[in-house]
C-alpha positions as CSV (number, residue, x, y, z in Angstrom):
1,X,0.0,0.0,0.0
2,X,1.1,3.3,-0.9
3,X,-0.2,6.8,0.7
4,X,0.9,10.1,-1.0
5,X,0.2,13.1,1.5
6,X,0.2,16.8,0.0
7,X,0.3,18.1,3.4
8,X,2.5,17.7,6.8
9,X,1.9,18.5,10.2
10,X,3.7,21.2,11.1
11,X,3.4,23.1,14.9
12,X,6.0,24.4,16.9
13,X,4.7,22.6,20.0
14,X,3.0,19.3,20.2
15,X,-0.1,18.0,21.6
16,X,-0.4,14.5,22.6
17,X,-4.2,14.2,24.0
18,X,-5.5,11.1,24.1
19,X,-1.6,9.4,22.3
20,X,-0.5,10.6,25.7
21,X,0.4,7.2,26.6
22,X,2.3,7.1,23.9
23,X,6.5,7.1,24.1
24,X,8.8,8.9,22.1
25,X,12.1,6.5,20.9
26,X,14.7,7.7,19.1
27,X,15.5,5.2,16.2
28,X,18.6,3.5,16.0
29,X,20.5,4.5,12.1
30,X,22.1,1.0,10.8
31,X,22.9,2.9,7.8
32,X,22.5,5.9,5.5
33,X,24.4,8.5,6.9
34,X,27.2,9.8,4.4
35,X,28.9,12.7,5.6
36,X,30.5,13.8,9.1
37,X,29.6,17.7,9.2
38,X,30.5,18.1,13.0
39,X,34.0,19.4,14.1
40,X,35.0,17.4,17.5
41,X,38.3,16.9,19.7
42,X,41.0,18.9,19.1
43,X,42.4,20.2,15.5
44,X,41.4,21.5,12.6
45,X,37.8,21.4,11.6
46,X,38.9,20.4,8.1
47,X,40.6,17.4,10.4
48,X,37.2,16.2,12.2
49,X,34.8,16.6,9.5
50,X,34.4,15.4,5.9
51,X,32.1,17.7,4.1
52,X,30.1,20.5,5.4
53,X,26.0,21.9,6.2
54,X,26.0,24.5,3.4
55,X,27.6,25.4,0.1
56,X,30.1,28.0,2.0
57,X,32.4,25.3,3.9
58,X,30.9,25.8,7.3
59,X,30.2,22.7,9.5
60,X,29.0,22.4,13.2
61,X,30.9,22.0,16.1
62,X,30.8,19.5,19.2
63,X,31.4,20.9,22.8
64,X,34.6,19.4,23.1
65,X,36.1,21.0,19.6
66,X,38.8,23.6,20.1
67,X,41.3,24.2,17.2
68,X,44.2,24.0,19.6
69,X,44.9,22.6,23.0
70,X,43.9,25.4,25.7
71,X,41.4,27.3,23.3
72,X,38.1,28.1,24.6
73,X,35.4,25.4,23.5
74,X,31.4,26.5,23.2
75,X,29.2,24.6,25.8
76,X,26.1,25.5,23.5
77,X,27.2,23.9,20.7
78,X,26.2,19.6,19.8
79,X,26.8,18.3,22.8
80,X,29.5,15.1,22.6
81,X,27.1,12.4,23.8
82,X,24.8,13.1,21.3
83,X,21.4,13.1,23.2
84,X,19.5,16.5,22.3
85,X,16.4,17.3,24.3
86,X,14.2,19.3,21.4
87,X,13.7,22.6,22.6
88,X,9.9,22.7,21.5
89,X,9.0,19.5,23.2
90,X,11.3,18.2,25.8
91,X,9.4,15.4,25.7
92,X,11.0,14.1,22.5
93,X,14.4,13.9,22.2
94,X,16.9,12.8,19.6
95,X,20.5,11.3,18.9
96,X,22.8,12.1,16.8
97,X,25.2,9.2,15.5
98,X,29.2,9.1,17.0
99,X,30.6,12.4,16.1
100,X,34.0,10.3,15.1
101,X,32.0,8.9,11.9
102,X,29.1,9.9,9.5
103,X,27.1,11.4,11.3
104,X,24.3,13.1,8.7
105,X,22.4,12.2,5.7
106,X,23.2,15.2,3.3
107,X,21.3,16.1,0.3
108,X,23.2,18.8,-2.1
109,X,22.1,17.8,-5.8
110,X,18.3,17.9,-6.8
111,X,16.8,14.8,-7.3
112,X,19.8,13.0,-4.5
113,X,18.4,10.5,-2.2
114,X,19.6,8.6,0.7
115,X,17.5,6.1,3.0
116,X,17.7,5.8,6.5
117,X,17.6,1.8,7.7
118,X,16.5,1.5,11.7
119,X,17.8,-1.5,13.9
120,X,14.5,-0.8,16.3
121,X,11.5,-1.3,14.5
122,X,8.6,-0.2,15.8
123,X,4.8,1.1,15.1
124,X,4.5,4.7,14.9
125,X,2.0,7.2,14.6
126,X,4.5,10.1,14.0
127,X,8.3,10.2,12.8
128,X,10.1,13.6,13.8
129,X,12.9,14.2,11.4
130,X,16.1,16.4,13.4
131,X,17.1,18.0,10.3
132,X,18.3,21.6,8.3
133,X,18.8,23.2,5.3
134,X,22.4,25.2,4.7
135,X,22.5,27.8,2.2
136,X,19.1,28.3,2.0
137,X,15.6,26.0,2.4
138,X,15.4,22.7,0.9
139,X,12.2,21.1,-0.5
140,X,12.0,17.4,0.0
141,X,10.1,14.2,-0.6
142,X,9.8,11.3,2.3
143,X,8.8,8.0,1.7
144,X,8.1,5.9,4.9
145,X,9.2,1.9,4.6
146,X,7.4,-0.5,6.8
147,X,8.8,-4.4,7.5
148,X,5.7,-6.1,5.6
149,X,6.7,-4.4,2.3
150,X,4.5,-1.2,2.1
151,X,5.5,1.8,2.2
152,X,3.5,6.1,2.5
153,X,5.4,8.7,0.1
154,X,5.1,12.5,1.6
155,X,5.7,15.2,-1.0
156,X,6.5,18.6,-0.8
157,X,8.2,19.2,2.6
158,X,10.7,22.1,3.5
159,X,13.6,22.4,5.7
160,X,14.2,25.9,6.3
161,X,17.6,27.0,6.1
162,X,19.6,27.3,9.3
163,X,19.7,30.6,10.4
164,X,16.5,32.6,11.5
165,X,13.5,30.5,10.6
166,X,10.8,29.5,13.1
167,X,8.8,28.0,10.5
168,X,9.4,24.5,11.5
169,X,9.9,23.6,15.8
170,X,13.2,24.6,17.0
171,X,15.3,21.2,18.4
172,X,18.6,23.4,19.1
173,X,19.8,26.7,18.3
174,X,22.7,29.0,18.9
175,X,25.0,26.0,18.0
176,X,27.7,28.2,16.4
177,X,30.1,27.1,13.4
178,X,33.0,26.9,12.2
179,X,34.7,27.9,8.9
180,X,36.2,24.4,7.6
181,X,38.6,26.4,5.4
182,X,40.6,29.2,8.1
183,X,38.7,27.3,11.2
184,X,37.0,31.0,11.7
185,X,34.3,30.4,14.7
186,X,30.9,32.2,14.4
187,X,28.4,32.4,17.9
188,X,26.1,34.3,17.0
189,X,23.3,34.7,19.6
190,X,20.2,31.9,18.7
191,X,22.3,30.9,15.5
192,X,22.3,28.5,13.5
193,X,19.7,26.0,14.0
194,X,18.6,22.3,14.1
195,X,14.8,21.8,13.1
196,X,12.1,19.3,13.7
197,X,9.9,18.1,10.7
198,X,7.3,16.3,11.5
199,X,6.0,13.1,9.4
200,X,2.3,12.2,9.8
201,X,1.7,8.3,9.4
202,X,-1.3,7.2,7.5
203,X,-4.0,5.6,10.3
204,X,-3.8,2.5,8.1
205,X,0.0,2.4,8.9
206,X,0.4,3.2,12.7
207,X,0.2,-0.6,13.3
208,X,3.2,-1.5,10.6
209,X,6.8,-1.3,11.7
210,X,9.0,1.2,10.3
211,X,12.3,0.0,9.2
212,X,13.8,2.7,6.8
213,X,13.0,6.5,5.4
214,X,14.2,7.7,1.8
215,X,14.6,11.4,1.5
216,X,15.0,12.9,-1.9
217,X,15.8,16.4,-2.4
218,X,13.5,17.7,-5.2
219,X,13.8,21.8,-4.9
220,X,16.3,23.4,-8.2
221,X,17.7,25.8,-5.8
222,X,21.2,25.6,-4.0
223,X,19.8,24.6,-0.3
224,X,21.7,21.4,1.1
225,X,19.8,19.0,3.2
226,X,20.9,17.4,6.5
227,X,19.7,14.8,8.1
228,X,20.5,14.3,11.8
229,X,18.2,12.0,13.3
230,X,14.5,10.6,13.5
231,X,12.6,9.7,16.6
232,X,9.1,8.1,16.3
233,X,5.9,8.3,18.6
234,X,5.2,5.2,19.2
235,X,2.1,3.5,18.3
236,X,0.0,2.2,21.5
237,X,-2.0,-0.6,20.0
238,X,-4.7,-2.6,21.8
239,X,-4.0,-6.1,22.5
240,X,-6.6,-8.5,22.6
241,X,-5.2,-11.7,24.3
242,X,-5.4,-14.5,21.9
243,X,-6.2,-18.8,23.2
244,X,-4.1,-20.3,24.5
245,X,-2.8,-23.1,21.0
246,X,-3.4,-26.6,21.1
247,X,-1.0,-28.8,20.6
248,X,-0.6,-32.9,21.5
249,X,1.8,-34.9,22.6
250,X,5.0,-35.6,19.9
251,X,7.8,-38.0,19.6
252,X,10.7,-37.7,17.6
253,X,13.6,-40.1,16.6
254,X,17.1,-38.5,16.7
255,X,18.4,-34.9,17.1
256,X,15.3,-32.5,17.7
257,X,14.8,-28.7,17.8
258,X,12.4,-26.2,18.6
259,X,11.9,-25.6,15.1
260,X,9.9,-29.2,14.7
261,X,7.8,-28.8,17.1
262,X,4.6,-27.8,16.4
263,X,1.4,-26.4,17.2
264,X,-2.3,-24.8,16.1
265,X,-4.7,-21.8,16.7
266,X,-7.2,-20.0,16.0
267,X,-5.7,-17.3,14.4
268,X,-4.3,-18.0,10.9
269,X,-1.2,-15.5,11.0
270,X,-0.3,-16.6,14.4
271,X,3.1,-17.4,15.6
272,X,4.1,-19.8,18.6
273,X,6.4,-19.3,20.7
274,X,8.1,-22.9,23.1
275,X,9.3,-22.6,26.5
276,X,10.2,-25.1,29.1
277,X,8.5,-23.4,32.2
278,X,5.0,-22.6,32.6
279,X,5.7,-18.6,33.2
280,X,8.8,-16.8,32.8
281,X,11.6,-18.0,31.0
282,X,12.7,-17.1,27.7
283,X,11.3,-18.3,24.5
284,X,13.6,-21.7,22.8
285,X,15.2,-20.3,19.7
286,X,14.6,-22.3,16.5
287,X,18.0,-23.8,16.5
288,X,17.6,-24.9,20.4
289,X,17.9,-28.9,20.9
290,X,14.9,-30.2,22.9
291,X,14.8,-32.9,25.4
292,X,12.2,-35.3,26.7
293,X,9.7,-33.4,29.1
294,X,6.3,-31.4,29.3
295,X,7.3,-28.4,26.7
296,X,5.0,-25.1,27.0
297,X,3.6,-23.5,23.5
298,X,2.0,-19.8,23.5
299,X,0.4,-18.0,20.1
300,X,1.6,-14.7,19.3
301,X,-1.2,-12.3,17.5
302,X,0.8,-8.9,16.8
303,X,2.2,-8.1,19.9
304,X,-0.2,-9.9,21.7
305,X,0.5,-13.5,23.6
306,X,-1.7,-16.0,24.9
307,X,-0.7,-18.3,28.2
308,X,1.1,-21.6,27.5
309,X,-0.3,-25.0,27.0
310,X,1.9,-27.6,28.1
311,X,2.8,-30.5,25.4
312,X,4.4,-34.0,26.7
313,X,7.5,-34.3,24.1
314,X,9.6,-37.5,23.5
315,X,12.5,-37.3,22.0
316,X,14.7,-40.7,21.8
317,X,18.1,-41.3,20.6
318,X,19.5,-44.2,19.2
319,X,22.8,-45.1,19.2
320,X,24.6,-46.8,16.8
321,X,25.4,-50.4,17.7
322,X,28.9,-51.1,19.4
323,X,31.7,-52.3,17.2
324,X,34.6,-51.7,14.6
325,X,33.9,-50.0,11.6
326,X,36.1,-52.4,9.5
327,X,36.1,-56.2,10.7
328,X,38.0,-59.0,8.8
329,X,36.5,-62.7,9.7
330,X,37.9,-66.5,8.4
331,X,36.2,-68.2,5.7
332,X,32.9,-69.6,7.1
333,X,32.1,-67.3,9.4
334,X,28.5,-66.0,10.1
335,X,26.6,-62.6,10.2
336,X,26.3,-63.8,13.9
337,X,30.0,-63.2,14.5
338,X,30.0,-59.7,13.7
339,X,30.6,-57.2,16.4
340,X,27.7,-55.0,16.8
341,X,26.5,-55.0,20.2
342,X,22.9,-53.3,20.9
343,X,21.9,-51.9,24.3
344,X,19.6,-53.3,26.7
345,X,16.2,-51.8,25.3
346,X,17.9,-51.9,21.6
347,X,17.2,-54.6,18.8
348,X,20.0,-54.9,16.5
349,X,19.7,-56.2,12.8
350,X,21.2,-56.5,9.9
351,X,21.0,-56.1,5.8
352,X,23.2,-56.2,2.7
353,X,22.3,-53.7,-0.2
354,X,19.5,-52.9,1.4
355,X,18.3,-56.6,2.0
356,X,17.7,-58.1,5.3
357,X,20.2,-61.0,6.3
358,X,19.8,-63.5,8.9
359,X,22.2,-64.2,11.6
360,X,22.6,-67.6,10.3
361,X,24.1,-66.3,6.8
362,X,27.6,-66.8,5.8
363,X,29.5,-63.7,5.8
364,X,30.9,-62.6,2.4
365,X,33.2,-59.2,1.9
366,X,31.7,-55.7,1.3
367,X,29.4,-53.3,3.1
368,X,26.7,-54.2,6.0
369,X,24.2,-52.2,7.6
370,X,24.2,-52.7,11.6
371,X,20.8,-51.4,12.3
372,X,19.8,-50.5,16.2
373,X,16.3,-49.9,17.1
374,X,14.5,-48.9,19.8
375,X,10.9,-48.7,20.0
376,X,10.1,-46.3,16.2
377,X,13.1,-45.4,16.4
378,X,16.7,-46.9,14.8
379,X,20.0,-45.7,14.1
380,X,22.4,-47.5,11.3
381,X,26.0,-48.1,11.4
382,X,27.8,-49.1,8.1
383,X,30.7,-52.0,8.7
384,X,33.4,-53.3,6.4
385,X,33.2,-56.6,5.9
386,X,36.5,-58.4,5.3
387,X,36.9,-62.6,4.9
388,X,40.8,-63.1,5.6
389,X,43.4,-61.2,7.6
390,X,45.8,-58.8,5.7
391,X,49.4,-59.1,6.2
392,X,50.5,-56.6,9.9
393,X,51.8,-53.2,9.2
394,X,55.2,-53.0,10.4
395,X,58.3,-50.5,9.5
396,X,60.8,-52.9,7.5
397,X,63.6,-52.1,9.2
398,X,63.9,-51.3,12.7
399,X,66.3,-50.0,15.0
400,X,66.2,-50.5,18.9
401,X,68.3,-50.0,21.5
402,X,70.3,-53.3,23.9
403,X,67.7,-54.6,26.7
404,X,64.6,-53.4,24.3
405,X,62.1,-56.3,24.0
406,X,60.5,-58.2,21.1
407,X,57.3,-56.3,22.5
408,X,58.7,-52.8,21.8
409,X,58.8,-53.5,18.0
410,X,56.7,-51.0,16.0
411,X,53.3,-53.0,14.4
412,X,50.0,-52.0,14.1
413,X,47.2,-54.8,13.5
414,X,43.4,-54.9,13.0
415,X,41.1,-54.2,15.7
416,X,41.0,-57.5,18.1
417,X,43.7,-59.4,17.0
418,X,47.1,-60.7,18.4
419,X,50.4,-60.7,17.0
420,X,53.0,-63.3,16.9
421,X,56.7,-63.1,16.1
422,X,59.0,-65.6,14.5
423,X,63.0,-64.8,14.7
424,X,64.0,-66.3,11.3
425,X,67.4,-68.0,11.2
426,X,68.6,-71.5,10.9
427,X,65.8,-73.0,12.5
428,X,62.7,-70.2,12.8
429,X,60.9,-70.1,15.9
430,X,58.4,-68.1,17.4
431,X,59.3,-65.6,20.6
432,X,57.5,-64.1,23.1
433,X,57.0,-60.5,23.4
434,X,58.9,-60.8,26.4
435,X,61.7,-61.7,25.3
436,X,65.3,-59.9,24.7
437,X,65.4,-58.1,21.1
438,X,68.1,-59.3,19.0
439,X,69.6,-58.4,15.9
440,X,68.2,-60.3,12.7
441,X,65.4,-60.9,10.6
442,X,61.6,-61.2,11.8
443,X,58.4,-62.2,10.7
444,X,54.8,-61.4,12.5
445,X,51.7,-62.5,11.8
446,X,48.4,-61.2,13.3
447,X,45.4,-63.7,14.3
448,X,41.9,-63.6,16.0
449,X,40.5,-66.7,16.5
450,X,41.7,-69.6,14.6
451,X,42.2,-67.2,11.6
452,X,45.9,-66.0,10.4
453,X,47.4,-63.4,8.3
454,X,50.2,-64.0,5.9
455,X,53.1,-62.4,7.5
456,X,55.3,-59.3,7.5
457,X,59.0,-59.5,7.2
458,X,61.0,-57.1,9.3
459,X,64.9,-56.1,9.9
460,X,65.7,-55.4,12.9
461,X,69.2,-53.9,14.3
462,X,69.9,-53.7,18.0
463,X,72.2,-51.2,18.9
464,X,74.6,-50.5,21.6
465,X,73.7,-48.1,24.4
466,X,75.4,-44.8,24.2
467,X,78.3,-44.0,26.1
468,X,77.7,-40.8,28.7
469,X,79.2,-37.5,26.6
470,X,82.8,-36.6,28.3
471,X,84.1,-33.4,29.4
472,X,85.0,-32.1,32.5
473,X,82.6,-31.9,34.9
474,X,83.4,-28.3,36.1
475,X,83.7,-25.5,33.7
476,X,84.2,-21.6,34.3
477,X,82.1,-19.1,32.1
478,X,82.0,-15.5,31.3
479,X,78.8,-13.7,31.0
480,X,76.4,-14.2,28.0
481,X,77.9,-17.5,27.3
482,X,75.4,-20.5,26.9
483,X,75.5,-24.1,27.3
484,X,76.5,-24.7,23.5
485,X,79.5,-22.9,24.4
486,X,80.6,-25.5,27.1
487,X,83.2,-28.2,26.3
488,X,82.1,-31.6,25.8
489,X,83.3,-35.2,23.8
490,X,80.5,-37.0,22.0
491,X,80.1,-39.4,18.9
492,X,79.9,-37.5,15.4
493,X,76.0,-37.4,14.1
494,X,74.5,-38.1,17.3
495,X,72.1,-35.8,18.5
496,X,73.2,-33.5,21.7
497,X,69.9,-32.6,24.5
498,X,70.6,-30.5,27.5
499,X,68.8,-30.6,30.6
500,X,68.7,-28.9,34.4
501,X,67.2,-30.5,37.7
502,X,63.5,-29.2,38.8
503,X,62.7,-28.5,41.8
504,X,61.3,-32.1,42.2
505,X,64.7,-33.4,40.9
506,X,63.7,-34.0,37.5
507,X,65.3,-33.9,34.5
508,X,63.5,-30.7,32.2
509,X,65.1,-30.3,28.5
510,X,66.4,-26.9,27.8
511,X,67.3,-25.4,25.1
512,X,71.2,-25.2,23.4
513,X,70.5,-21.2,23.2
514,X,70.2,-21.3,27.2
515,X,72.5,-18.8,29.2
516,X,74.4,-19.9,31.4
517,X,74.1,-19.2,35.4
518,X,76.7,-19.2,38.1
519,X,76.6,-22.1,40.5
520,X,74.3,-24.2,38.2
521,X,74.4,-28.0,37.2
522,X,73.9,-28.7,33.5
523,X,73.2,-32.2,32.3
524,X,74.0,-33.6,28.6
525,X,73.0,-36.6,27.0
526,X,73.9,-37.9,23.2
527,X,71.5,-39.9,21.3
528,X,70.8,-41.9,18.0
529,X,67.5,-42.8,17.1
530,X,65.8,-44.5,20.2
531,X,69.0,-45.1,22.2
532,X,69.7,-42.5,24.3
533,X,73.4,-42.0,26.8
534,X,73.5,-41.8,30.4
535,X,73.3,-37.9,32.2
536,X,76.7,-36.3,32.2
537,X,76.6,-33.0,34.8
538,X,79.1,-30.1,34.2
539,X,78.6,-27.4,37.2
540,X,79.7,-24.4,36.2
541,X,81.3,-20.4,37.5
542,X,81.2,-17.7,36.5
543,X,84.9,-16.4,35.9
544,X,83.6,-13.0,37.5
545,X,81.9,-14.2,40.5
546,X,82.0,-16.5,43.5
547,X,82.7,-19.9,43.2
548,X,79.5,-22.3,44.3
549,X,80.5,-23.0,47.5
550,X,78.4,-26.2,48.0
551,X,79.5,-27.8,45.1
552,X,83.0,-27.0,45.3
553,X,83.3,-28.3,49.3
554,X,80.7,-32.1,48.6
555,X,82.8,-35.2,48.8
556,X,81.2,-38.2,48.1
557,X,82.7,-41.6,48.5
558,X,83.3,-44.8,48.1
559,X,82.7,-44.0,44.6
560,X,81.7,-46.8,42.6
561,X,80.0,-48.3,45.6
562,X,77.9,-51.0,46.6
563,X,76.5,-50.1,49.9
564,X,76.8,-47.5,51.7
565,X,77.8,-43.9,50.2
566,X,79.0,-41.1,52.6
567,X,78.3,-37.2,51.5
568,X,80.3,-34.9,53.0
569,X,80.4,-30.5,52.4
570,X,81.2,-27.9,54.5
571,X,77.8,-26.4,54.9
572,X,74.8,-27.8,56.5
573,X,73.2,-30.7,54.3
574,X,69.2,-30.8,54.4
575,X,68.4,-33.3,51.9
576,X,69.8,-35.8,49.6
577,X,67.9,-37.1,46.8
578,X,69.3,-40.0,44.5
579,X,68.0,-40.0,40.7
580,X,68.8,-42.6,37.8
581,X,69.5,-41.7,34.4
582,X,65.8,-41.5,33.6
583,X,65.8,-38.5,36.1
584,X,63.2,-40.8,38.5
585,X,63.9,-40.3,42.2
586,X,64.7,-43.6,43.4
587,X,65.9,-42.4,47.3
588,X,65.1,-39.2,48.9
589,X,66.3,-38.5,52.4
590,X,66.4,-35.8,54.9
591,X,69.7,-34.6,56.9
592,X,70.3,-31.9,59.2
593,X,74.2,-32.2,59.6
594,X,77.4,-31.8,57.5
595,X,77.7,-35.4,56.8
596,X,75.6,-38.1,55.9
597,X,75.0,-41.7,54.4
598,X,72.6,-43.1,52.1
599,X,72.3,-46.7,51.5
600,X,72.3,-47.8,47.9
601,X,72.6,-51.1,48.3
602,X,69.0,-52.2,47.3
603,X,69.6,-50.1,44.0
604,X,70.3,-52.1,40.5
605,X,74.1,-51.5,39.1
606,X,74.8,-48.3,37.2
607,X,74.9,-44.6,37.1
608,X,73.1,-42.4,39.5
609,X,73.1,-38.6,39.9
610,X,73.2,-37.3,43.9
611,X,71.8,-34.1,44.1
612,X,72.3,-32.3,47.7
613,X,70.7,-29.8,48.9
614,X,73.2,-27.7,51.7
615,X,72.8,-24.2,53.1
616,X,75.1,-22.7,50.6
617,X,73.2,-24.0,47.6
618,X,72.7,-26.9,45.9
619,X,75.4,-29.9,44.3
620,X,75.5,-32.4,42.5
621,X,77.6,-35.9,41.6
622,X,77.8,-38.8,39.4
623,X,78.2,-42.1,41.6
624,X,78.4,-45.5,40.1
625,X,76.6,-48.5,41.9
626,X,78.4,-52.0,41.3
């Protein structure tokens, strides 16, 4: 529907009679504006604005413009937050967009347009336009867009220009300007001036929503409009409560939102809204997953909502049946064997392109559906059928380091089945996982049930463990330097990892790049491929500062040992924790003297590290258990 109106209402102050319990709002501008003609902040006006209100280069200014810091700013002028109280009605009020942006619709061109979108919809029965003409009065055409497609055109409106007119209600005067060109500021007592033009909506229209305004500019002469703001009275309509829908109980199979639910009324070109309380609450959104449970469904008529009638929903959810995806099977096994396992309350069947199968029915390669169902409702799960075993998937060569175990040798097999090893040589024979790794060829093959694969052949190569890196195990330092920079003996090509002690005693890799710190313990280790070297420690000074005390003054001994291992140092010891080469604590004791003894007698031969914690700091040393 389209309304053309020859004539507006114009009055320079309201009367609201029986719309008195009406509200003004201020609609929100999504778009439209095109020009910032409002100096702000500090600077230039030409800086703060993009374009100006009339043809001579003058723009507004903000409360807070000044063209250089400690110049007097103008408290009448737009004020920064942007909420103007019109001066003929202080019941409406208006607001401008940031004064950092667009902040005006302008109009300089006959025949221009530019629309206005609103984020606020809303009914109105009047639209108040904030708006003035620079350079003279502008003559415009209005046409009002409501959400259900329509739209009312207004011809023939003016916006007087913005000095001196009382033609149109005052919103704000004696704003001042300034010159956007030498930044020359004019205050003239009551100049210029915002104005308020007032938009009449049809009677047929005051129950539509508004969501945009066109203006056109259709007078020849040179008058520019602006555009500031609109503010609508909104439209009190009448609501007539509709029934309460009706709706009965629904059960769904899977996944379920709001959105499937459904409902009926009365009223054709009613909406429903679903809830999950009685009163209150917030309407489900259409996307919202529902549960089982008593649901609540109201019908909205305009604004208008009726109570809530409650709905018994069911929503069940299969799930798939237990099992692999892929499943390999002998020769002569059954669709019985397969490995889809139902729940409780679940039924579980079976079909092959799209056929039904018994349980009884030999099992051939390819595709079957596993088909879970509960009550109406099923879910399907699609398995791969495969009669025979492939060959295990193993690297074919393989490196480990002495004491691995046939068990640490890389293979990956099918769900559910077992591998076996074979150590090929003069006479093959199988060996247990358990057993020590050794250098040579190897076959595995991988069974479940009484079914085999053909095996996979594998070298493997066990390799001595690493010696511990040498160098000496105290070093001096200058400042800056890092542990690359500290002498060391290891094997060409193997790979060189540096380390420190926690505060839990455990090893923590660090990196080469890692300064280095007076009175601190560095560990190194060298490595090829799995096989990794015992911890070698190298305590180091600084060459410009004190020497570490503790570490310099711990004696430990008998060193290698078997039993028991006497510490020694000149300040007080308070703890003594013994780590293997793994960095796992493997004795921790407390002391409270300058001597003390730990008992490693119950400890496997090798390497350990001692670190002991003293008064003056902390030490560490390498003993060897026999």
């Amino acid at each position: 529907m389209k309304i053309t109106l020859r004539t507006l209402f114009f009055g320079s102050l309201l009367s609201f009679g029986a719309a008195s319990a009406q509200t003004n709002q201020p609609l929100t501008v999504t778009s439209g504006y095109n020009a910032d003609v409002i100096a702000n902040g500090t600077g230039a006006a030409s800086a703060s604005t993009t374009s100006s209100v009339d043809n001579a280069n003058y723009a507004f200014m903000s409360t807070d413009f000044r063209v250089y810091s400690g110049a007097a700013t103008y408290s009448n002028a737009l004020p920064v937050a942007g909420l103007i109280t019109s001066q003929a009605n202080s019941a409406i009020t208006f607001q401008l967009a940031p004064l950092t942006g667009n902040n005006v619709l302008r109009l300089q061109e006959t025949s221009n347009t530019g629309t206005l979108e609103f984020s606020n919809q809303l009914p109105a029965t009047k639209l108040y336009v904030m708006a003035t003409g620079g350079s003279g009065s502008v003559t415009i055409t209005t046409i009002v867009n409501f959400t259900d497609g329509t739209s009312q055109t207004v011809t023939g409106g003016v916006i007087p220009d913005w000095f001196y007119s009382t033609t149109l209600p005052i919103v704000k005067q004696g704003i001042g300007r300034v010159s956007r060109g030498d930044n020359g500021i004019q205050n003239d007592s009551g100049e210029p001036r915002i104005y308020m033009y007032t938009v009449d909506v049809a009677t047929a229209n005051q129950a539509k929503y508004v969501s945009s305004i066109q203006f056109t500019k259709t007078s020849a002469a040179e008058g520019v409009l602006n555009v500031f703001g609109v503010t609508a009275l909104q439209t009190v309509i009448p609501c007539t409560i509709p029934d309460a829908p009706t709706a009965v109980s629904q059960n769904f199979c899977g996944a379920t939102t709001a959105s499937q639910l459904t409902a009926t009324g009365a009223v054709t070109d009613a909406t429903y809204r679903w809830y999950t309380t009685a009163t209150g609450g917030t309407p489900l959104a259409a996307t919202t997953q529902v549960t089982s449970g008593i649901h609540y469904v109201s019908q909205i008529v305009g604004t208008c909502e009726s109570t809530r009638t409650p709905v018994e929903i069911e929503v069940t959810i299969v799930p798939q049946p237990e099992g692999a995806t892929t499943q390999y099977f002998c020769a002569g096994a059954t669709v019985a064997d397969i490995q889809a396992t139902g729940v409780t309350t679940g039924t579980v069947t079976f079909t092959f392109d799209g056929q039904p199968i018994a349980t009884t029915e030999a099992l051939r390669s390819g595709v079957i559906t596993a088909t879970q169902t509960i009550g109406e409702c099923s879910s399907d799960k699609l398995i791969t059928i495969n009669i025979g075993l492939p060959a295990p998937d193993a690297p074919a060569e393989q490196r480990l380091c002495n004491g691995s175990l046939v068990g640490d040798f890389a293979v990956t097999a099918v769900d559910g089945a077992t591998v076996q090893w074979t150590f090929i040589g003069f006479i093959s024979q199988p060996v247990a996982l358990t057993a020590r790794a050794m250098s040579g060829r190897y076959s595995v093959v991988q069974t479940i049930g009484d079914c085999s694969s053909i095996s996979t052949t594998v070298i493997v190569t066990v390799e001595d463990i690493l010696g511990e890196p040498g160098g000496p195990n105290e070093q001096e330092f200058t400042a800056g330097e890092t542990v690359a920079d500290l002498l060391i003996s290891v094997t060409i090509g193997n790979t060189i990892t540096w380390y420190v002690l926690n505060d839990e005693s455990l090893f923590v890799e660090i990196p080469n790049s890692t300064v280095l710190e007076d009175g601190v313990t560095y560990f190194v280790t060298q490595s090829n491929g799995n096989c990794i070297s015992e911890y070698h420690p190298i305590t180091v000074s600084n060459t410009a500062g004190l020497k570490n005390i503790a570490q310099n003054s711990l004696l430990v001994y008998p060193n290698p040992a078997n039993g028991i291992v006497t510490i020694q140092n000149s300040a007080l010891i308070s703890q003594i924790v013994v780590n293997n080469i793994l960095g796992q604590h493997v004795i921790t004791q407390r002391a409270k003297d300058t001597a003390a003894q730990v008992n490693i007698a119950s400890l496997p031969a090798g390497t350990y590290i001692i670190q002991v914690t003293t008064a003056a700091g902390t030490a560490t040393a390498r003993v060897i258990k026999q």
